[in-house]
VOGU-3710 file (C-alpha; in Angstrom, 3 decimals, decimal comma):
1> xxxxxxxxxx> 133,612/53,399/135,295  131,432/55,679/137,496  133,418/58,507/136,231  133,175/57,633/132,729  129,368/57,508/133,165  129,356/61,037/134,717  131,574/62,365/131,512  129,110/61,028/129,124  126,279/62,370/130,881  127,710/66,090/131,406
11> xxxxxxxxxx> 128,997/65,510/127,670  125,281/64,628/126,375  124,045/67,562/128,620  125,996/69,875/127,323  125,412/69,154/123,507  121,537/69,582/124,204  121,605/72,840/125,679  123,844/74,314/123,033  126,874/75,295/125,457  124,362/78,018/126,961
21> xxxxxxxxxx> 126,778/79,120/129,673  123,782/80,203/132,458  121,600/76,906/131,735  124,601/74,695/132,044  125,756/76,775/135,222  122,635/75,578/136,684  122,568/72,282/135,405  126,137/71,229/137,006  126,383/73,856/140,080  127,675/72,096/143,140
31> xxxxxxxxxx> 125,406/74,480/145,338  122,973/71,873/146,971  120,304/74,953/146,892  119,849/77,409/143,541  117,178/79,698/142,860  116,657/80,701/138,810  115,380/83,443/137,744  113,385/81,849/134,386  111,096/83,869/132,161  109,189/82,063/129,313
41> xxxxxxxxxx> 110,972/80,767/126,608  114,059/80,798/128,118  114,387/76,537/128,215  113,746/76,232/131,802  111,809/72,850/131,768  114,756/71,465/129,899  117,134/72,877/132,240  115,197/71,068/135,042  115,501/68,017/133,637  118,842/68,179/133,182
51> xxxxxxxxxx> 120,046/69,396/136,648  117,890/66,045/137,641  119,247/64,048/135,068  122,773/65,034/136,230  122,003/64,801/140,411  121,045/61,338/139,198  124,127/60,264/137,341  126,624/61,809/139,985  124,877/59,930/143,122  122,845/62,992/144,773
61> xxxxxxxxxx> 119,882/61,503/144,719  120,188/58,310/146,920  117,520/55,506/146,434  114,780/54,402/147,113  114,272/58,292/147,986  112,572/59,909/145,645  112,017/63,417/143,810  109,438/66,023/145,194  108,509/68,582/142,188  105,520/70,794/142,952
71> xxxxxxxxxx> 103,772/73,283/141,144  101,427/75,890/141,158  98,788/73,805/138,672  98,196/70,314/138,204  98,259/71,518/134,548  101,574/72,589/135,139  102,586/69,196/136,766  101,295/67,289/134,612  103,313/68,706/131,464  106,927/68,582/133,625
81> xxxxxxxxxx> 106,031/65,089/134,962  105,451/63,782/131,218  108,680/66,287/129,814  110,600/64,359/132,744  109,210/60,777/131,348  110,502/61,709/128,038  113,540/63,238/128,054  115,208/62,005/131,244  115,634/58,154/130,192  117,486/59,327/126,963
91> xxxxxxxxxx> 119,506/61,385/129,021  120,723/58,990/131,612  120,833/55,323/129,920  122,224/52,322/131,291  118,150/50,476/130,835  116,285/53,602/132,800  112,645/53,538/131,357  110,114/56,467/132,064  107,974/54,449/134,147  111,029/53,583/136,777
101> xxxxxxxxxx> 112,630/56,966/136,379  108,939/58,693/137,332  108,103/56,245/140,249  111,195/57,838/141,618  109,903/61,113/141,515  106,323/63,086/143,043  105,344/65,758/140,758  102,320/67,301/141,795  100,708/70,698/143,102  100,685/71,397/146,816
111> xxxxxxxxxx> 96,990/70,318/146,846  97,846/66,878/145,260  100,785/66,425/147,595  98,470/67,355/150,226  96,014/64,837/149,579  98,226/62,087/149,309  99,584/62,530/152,532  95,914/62,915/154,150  95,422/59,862/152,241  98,104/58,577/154,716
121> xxxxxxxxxx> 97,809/60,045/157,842  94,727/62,113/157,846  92,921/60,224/160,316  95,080/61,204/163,039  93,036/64,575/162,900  89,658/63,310/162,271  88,117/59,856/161,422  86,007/61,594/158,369  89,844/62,041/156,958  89,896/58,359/156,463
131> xxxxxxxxxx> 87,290/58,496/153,655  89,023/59,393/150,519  89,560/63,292/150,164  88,948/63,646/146,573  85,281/62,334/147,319  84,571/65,345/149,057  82,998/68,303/147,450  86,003/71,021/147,189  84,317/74,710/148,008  85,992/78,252/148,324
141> xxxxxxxxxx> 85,794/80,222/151,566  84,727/82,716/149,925  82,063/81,233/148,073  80,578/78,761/151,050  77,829/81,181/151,720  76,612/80,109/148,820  75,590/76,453/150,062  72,294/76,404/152,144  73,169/72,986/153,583  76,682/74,149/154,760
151> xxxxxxxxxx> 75,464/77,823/156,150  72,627/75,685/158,003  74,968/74,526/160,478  77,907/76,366/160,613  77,198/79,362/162,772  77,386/83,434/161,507  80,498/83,856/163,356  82,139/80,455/162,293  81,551/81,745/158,094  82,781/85,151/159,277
161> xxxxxxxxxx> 85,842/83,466/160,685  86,753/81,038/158,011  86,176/84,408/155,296  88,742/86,048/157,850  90,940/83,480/157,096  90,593/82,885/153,565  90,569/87,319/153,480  94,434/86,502/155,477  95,612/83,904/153,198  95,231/86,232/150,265
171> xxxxxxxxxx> 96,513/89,222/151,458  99,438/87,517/152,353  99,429/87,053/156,376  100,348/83,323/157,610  97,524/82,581/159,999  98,476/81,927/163,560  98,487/78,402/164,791  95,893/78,466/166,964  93,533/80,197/164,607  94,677/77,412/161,863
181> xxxxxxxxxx> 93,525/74,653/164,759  90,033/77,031/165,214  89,825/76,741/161,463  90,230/72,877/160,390  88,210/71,990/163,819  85,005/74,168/162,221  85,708/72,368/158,978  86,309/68,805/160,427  82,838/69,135/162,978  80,889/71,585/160,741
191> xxxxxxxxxx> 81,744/70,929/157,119  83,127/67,436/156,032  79,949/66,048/157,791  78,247/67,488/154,927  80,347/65,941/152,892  82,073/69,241/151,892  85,472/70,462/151,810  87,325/73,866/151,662  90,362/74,697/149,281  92,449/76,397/152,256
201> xxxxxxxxxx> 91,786/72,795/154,542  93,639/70,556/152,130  96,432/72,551/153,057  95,993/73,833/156,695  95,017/70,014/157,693  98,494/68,830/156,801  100,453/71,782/158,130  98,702/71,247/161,182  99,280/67,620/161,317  103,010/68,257/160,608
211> xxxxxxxxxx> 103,051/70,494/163,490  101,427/67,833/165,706  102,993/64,734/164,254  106,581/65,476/164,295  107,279/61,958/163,355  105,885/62,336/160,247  106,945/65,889/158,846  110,651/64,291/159,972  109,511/61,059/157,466  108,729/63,414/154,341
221> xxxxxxxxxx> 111,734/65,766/155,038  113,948/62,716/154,405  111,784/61,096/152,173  113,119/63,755/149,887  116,294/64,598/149,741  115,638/67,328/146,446  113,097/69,693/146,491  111,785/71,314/143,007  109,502/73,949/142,712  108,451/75,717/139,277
231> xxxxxxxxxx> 106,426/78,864/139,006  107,992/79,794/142,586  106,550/83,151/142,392  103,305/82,579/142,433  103,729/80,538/145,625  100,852/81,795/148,550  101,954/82,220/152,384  100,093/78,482/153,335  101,734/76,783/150,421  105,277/78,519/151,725
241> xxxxxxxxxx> 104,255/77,435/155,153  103,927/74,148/154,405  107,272/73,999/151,979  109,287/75,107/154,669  108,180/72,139/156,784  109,444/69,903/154,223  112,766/71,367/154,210  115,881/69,952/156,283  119,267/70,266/156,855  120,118/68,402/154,196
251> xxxxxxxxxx> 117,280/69,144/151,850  118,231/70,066/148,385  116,812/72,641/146,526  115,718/73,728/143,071  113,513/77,091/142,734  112,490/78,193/139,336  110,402/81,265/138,868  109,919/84,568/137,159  108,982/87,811/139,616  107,795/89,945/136,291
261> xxxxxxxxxx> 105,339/86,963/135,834  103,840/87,259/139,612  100,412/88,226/138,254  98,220/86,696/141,348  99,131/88,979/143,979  95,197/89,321/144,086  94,498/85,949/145,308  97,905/85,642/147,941  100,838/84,964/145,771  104,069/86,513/148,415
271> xxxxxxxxxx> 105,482/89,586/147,115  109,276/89,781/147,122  109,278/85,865/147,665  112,043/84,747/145,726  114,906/87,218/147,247  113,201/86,389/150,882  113,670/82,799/150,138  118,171/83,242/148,414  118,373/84,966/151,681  116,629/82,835/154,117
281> xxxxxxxxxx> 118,045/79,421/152,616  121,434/81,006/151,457  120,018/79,698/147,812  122,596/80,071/145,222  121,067/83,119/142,514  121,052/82,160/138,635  119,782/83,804/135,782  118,574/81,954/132,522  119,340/84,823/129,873  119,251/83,465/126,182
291> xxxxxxxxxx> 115,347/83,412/125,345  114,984/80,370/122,539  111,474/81,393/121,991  112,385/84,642/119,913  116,179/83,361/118,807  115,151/84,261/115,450  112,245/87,419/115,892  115,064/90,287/117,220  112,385/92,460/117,652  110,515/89,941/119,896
301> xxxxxxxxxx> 113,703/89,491/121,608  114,432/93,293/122,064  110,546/93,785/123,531  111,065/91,251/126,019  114,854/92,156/127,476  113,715/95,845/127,559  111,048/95,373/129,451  112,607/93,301/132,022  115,589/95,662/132,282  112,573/98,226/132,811
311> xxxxxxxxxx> 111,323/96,238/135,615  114,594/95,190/137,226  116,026/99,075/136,912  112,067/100,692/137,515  112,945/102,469/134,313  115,917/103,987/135,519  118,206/102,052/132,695  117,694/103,012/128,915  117,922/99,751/127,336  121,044/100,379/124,421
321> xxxxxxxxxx> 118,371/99,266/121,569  115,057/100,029/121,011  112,282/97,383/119,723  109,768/97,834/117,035  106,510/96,956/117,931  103,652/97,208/115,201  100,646/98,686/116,882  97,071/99,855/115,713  95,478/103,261/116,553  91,844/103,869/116,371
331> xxxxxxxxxx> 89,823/106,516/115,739  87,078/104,639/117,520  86,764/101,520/119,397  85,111/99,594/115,948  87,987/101,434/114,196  90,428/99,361/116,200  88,893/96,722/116,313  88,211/96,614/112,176  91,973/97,108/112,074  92,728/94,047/114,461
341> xxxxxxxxxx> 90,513/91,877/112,412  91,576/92,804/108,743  94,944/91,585/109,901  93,871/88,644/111,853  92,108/87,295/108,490  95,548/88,697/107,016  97,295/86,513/108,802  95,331/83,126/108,645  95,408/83,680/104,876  98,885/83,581/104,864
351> xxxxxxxxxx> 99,021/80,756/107,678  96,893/78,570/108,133  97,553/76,570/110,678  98,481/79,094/113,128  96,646/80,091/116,351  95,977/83,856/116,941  94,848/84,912/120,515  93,194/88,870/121,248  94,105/89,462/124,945  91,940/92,442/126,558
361> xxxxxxxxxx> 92,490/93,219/130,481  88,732/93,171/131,107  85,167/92,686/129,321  84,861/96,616/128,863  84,377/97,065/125,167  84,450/93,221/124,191  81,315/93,062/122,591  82,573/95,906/119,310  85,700/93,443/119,257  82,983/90,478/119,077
371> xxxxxxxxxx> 80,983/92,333/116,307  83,247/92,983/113,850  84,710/89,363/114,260  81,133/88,283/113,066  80,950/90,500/110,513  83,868/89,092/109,251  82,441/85,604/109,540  86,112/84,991/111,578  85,804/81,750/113,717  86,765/82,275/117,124
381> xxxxxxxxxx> 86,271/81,199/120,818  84,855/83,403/123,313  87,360/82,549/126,701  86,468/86,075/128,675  86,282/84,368/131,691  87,019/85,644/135,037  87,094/83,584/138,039  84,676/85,216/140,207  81,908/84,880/137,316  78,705/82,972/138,863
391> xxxxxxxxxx> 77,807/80,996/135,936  81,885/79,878/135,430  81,776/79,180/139,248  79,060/77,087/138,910  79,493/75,238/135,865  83,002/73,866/137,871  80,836/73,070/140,683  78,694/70,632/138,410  81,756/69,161/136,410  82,642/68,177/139,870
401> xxxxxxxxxx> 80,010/66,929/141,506  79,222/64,667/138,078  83,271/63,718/138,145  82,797/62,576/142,070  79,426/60,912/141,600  80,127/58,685/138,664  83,911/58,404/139,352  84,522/58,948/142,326  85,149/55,700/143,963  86,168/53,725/140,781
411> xxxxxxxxxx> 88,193/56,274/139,056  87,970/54,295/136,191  88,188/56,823/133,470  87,721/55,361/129,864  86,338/57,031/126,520  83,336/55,299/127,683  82,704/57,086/130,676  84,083/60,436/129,615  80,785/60,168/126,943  78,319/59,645/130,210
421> xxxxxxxxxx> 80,329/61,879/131,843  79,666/65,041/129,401  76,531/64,355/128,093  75,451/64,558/131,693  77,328/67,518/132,229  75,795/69,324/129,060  71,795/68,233/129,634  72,164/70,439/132,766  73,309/73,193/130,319  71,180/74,686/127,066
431> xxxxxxxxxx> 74,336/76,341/125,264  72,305/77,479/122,347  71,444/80,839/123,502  74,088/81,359/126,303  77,488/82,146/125,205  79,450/81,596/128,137  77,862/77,931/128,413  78,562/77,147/125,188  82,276/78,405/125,487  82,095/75,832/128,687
441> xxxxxxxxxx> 80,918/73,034/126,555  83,145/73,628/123,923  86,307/73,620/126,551  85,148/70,581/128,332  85,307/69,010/124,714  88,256/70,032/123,761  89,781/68,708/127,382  88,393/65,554/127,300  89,528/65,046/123,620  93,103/65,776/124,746
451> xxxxxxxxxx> 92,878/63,636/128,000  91,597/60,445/125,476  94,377/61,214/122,643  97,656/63,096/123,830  97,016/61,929/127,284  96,116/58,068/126,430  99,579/56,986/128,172  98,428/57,922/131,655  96,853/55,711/134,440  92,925/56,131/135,280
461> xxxxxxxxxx> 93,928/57,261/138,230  96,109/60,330/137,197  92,993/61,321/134,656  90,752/61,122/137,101  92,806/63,674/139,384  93,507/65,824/136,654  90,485/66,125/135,740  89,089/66,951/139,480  91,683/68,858/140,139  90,739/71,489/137,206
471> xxxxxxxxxx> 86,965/71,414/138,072  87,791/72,226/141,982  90,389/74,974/141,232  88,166/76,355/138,337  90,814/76,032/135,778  89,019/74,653/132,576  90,373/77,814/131,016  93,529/76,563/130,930  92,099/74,149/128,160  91,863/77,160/125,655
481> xxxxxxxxxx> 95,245/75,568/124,430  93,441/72,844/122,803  90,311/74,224/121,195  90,386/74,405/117,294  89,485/77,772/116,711  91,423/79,855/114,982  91,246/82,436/117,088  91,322/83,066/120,943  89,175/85,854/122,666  90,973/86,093/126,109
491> xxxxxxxxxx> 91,694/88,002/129,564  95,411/88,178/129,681  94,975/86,571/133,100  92,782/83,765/131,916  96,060/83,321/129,192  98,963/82,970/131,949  100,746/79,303/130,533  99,295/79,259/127,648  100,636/80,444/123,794  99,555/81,570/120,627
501> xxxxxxxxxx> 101,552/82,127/117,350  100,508/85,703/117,448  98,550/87,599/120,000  96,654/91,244/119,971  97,062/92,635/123,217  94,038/95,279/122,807  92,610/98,341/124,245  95,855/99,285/125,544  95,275/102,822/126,907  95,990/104,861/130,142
511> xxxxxxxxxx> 93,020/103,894/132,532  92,875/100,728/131,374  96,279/99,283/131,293  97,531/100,244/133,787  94,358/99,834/135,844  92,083/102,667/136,810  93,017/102,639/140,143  96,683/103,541/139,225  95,910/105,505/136,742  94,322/107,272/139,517
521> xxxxxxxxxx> 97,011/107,671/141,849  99,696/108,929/139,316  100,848/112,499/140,271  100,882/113,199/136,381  97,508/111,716/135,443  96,413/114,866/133,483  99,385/115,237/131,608  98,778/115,945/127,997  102,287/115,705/126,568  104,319/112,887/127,138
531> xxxxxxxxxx> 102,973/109,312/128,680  106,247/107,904/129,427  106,382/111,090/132,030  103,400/108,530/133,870  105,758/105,476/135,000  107,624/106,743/137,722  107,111/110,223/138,783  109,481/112,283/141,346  106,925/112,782/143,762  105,090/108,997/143,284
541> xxxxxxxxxx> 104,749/106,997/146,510  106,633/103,351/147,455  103,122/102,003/147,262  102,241/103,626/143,669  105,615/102,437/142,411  105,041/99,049/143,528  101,303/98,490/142,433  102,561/99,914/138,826  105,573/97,020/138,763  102,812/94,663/139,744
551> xxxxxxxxxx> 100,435/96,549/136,718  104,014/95,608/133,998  103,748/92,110/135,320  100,461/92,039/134,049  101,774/93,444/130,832  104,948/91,352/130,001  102,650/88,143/130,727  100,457/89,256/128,058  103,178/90,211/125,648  105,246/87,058/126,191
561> xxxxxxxxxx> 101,925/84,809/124,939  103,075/85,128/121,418  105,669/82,966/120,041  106,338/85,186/116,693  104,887/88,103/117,487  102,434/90,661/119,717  100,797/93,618/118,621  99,514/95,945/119,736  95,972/98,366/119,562  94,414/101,429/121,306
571> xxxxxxxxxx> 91,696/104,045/120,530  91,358/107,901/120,830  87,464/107,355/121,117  86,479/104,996/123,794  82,745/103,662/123,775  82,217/104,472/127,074  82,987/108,433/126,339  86,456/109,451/127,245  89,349/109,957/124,982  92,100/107,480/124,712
581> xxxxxxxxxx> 95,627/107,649/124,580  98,255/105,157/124,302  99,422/103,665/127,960  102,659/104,546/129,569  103,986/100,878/128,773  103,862/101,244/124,960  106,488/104,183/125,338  108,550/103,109/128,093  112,323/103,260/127,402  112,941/100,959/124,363
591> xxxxxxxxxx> 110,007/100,233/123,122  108,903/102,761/120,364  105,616/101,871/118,544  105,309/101,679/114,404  101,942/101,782/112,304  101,274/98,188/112,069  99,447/98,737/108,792  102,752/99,279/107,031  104,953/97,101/109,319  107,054/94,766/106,936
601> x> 106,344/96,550/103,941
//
């Protein structure tokens, strides 16, 4: 019987996912650890939930243990943990329901996961750990200065200290143990008492309590038996730290990432992660390698395998076909930008109901795109947001400390209480005359709006994290995926998880894209003739070669926003006085650049 149950279920499996040789691979390897290499689009949430799904039905999973599936966002979590709810019961039958399926599984970020074991145990460090953490007001190390009533009593060399430690954690260096004990003992004496917390604490509290309470890191490494992490490669050294705590033995594991989407290198995310972690845990390597996001665009498809083979070879391979990319050249800055909009309009003439989003690396030059989208009465949102901008630091800082005041200790989060919640959140702010405010405003609509109606199904509870959760990690960007307007002003970085039916990836000229500061260190910077000469010169350093991969990251996120198609724009006249020319990426090997003006016709 048990065998007959197994045959269905590798039977239904294999149906859904098309007889895709790689996804199946992964979905029915008898490795107990695998580590999948899984760019967007290429079904790797669906693979999850079939290799969990199948663990399931063949007795890997042994109950009452449960599921452990963390992620870099609780955005991110919450969208697997609700793909999981829906798809997994249909998969595996025999009376499973979504709600008994999901109370077998924990899918959270390491913050969450954090939490809920301070929750637990957290007053074996400190007696102020037995008040709820979540009613503590989350701060930034490097943003503490900023509170009078925090800098009041933690000493000059204490804030230089925890900054050391913060400057560590995002450059990539594990902090010792004894500096992580110096650390949480100025937060637990000098900063909870103020009823503040720091992001890095959440973390370094439990890894130091695992460290002290052997007893209980041995409880959650058995607790669960199958590990799952998604968006692997954006994983930070304290957040490996405290994964590798949680693994046993016996500990199964699931690692899904993409290395050409590591975009957060700035803020700690381990280079080289996902090979150091195959090796370390003898991880079985897969490859996802049929993209369903572009199975019927074979230009789209083209763009995105030649730039990964560009990436995986450093441009050493010449991809056997080239793709056509339309792309719009400027005489000027408004030129460009006249060109980008005429088609934009173009294109929600001819389809209405799709979503355009213009991607620019930085604010340089914004305010021509901004222009000419007025002058073409074209509806859009302004989401230039960066996450070191004052007013977008502090307009999380509110959200939160409304979301904690008012909710805090109930958590009872209704349509009634969302009102109170942003009205009070907007009388703080006049949006009329202040555009990023307004943007604000207009986000925290659009997120509420999808908490009360696609989100209607979850517990108070699990709102009222979510919601917390994006105000203390300053993620209310991430909400740009449900505001109605047409169109989508955007840093590529404030874009990463998020799609568009068409994006503009603009301004795309040396200097710019890459970055200035590579641009800088290229030995052919000056050359006049050919821009593909810039990639990878002869006499180009390790360092320069590596800070240029991490520059195509950057690139290939922003290209692989669209789900029918990117384009993309540059200008010989640049407002701020030099001359322009088209970036090395555009005319890597296999990508070759058409007028978009005539593309089609």
């Amino acid at each position: 019987m048990a065998t007959d149950y197994l045959t269905e279920i590798k039977d239904k499996i294999s149906r859904i996912h098309e007889g895709d040789a790689r996804q199946l691979e992964v979905i029915f390897s008898d490795e107990n650890r695998v580590i999948v290499e899984a760019p967007a689009g290429f079904g790797k949430t669906t693979t999850m939930v079939s290799r969990i799904a199948y663990l399931y039905a063949s007795g890997q999973i042994p109950n009452p243990k449960r599921i452990l599936g963390l992620t870099f966002s609780v955005n991110a979590a919450l969208k697997i943990k609700r793909d999981i709810a829906a798809k997994l019961p249909s998969l595996l039958g025999q009376g499973n329901n979504p709600v008994t399926l999901t109370d077998k599984m924990t899918i959270t970020n390491y913050h969450g996961f954090c939490k809920s074991v301070l929750a637990k145990y957290g007053f074996l460090l400190s007696d102020l750990l037995r008040k709820n953490v979540n009613l503590y007001f989350a701060v930034g190390d490097d943003d503490i200065t900023k509170y009078p009533d925090i800098v009041a009593h933690v000493s000059t060399s204490e804030l230089k200290f925890m900054k050391d430690i913060d400057d560590s954690i995002k450059s990539s260096c594990m902090p010792s143990d004894v500096d992580i004990h110096k650390y949480n003992d100025i937060v637990l004496t000098k900063v909870l008492p103020r009823e503040y917390i720091t992001h890095n604490s959440v973390i370094l509290f439990v890894i130091e309590l695992f460290k002290k309470y052997e007893k209980i890191r041995f409880f959650y490494g058995n607790y669960y038996p199958l590990i799952i992490v998604d968006e692997f490669q954006d994983t930070n050294c304290i957040a490996w730290n405290l994964l590798e705590t949680l693994i046993t033995p016996n500990t199964k594991l699931l690692f899904l990432g993409d290395p050409l989407q590591r975009i957060y290198g700035f803020i700690g995310a381990l280079p080289s992660l996902m090979e150091d972690a195959a090796t370390r845990y003898s991880m079985k390597k897969l490859s996802l390698e049929k993209n369903y996001r572009f199975r019927n665009n074979e230009q789209m498809l083209l763009l995105d395998a030649n730039i990964r083979l560009n990436a995986q070879s450093e441009f050493t391979k010449i991809p056997s076909k080239t793709a056509t990319v339309p792309a719009y050249w400027g005489k000027s800055q408004i030129d460009e930008a006249t060109q980008i909009v005429n088609k934009v309009t173009s294109l929600l003439v001819s389809n209405p109901n799709s979503k355009v989003a213009l991607l620019l690396r930085g604010r340089n030059g914004v305010e021509i795109l901004e222009q000419v989208l007025r002058d073409e009465n074209v509806d859009y949102f302004y989401g230039m947001f960066t996450d070191d901008d004052r007013e977008y630091i502090n307009y999380h800082n509110h959200c939160q400390r409304v979301l904690i005041k008012n909710l805090g200790k109930s958590k009872y989060v209704n349509s009634r209480s969302m009102r109170r919640f942003t009205k009070e959140v907007k009388d703080t702010y006049d949006a009329e005359d202040d555009r990023m405010a307004f943007s604000l405003n207009k986000l925290l609509d659009a997120l509420i709006e999808k908490i009360s109606v696609d989100y209607s199904d979850l517990q108070a509870e699990e709102k009222y994290d979510y919601l917390l959760d994006i105000f203390e990690n300053r993620q209310l960007k991430q909400a740009m995926e449900y505001v109605d307007s047409p169109v989508i002003l955007s840093t590529i970085h404030g874009a990463k998880g998020l799609e568009w039916d068409f994006v503009f990836i603009a301004d795309l000229e040396i200097w710019g894209m890459p970055s200035h500061f590579i641009c800088w260190d290229c030995p052919n910077k000056y050359d006049k003739t050919n821009n593909a000469k810039c990639l990878f010169p002869d006499t180009s350093t390790t360092s320069f070669r590596e800070s240029l991969l991490d520059e195509l990251s950057v690139f290939y996120v922003a290209t692989t926003r669209a789900r029918e198609q990117v384009f993309f724009s540059a200008s010989q006249s640049r407002a701020n006085g030099k001359d322009g020319k088209y970036s090395c990426f555009v005319s890597m090997p296999g990508i070759k650049i058409v007028d978009a003006n005539t593309y089609g016709d």
